[in-house]
C-alpha positions in Angstrom: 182.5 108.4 131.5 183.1 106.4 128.0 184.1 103.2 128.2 187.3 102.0 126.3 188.9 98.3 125.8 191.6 97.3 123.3 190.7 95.2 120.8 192.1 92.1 122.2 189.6 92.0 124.8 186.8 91.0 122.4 187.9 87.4 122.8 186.1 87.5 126.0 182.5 87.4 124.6 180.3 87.0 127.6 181.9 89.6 129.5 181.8 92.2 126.3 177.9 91.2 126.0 177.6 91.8 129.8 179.6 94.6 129.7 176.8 96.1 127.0 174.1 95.4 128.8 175.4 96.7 132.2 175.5 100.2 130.5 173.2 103.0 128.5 176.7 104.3 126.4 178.7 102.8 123.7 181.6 100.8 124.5 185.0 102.1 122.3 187.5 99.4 120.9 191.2 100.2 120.0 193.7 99.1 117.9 197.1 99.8 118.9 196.0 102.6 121.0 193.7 104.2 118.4 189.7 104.1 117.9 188.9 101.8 116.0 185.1 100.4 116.7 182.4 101.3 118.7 179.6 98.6 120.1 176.4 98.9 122.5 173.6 97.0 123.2 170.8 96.1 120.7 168.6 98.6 123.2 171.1 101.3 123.5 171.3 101.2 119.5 167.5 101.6 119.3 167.7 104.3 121.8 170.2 105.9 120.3 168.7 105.8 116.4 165.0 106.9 117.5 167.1 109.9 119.1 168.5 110.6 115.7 165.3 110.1 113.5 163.5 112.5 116.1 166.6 115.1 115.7 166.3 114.4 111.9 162.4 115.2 112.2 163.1 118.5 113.8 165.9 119.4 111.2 163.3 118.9 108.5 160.5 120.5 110.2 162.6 123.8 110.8 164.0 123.8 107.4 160.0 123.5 106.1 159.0 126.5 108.4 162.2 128.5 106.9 160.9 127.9 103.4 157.6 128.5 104.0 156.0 125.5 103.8 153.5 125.7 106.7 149.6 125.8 107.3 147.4 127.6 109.2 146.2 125.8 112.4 142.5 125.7 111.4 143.6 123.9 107.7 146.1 121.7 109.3 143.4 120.5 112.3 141.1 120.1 109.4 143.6 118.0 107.5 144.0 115.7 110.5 140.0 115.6 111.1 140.0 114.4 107.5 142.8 112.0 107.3 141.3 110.4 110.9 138.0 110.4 110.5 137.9 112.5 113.5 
């Protein structure tokens, strides 16, 4: 369950950092009963963007195979072999 806090409770910084820290979701501010901000935890942000690059990865890689762009899995184990010294 999300976590929302007006705006005016950012006054309180020790209890919004603990607040962060006590959980794995982001934590939504309002303004006058709107969404205004979102804030997490400098681990839940890293968690969070790796998630996102790896989706992004996948994206890519799918759009590749649609156009095309792939090797056979002899050349690309070769390719590794070669680029590793393997």
């Amino acid at each position: 369950m999300p976590q929302i806090i007006p705006i005016k409770d950012l006054k309180n910084t020790s209890e919004i950092s603990e607040l962060c820290h006590n959980t794995t979701e982001p934590i939504y501010i309002t303004k006058n009963g709107y969404g205004d901000m979102v804030i997490m935890s400098m681990e839940t942000y890293e968690n969070v963007a790796s998630k996102l690059k790896m989706y992004q990865t996948l994206l890519e890689s799918e759009q590749q195979i649609k156009n095309g762009e792939v090797l056979e899995a002899t050349e690309a184990l070769k390719a590794l072999k070669e680029k590793y010294d393997l």
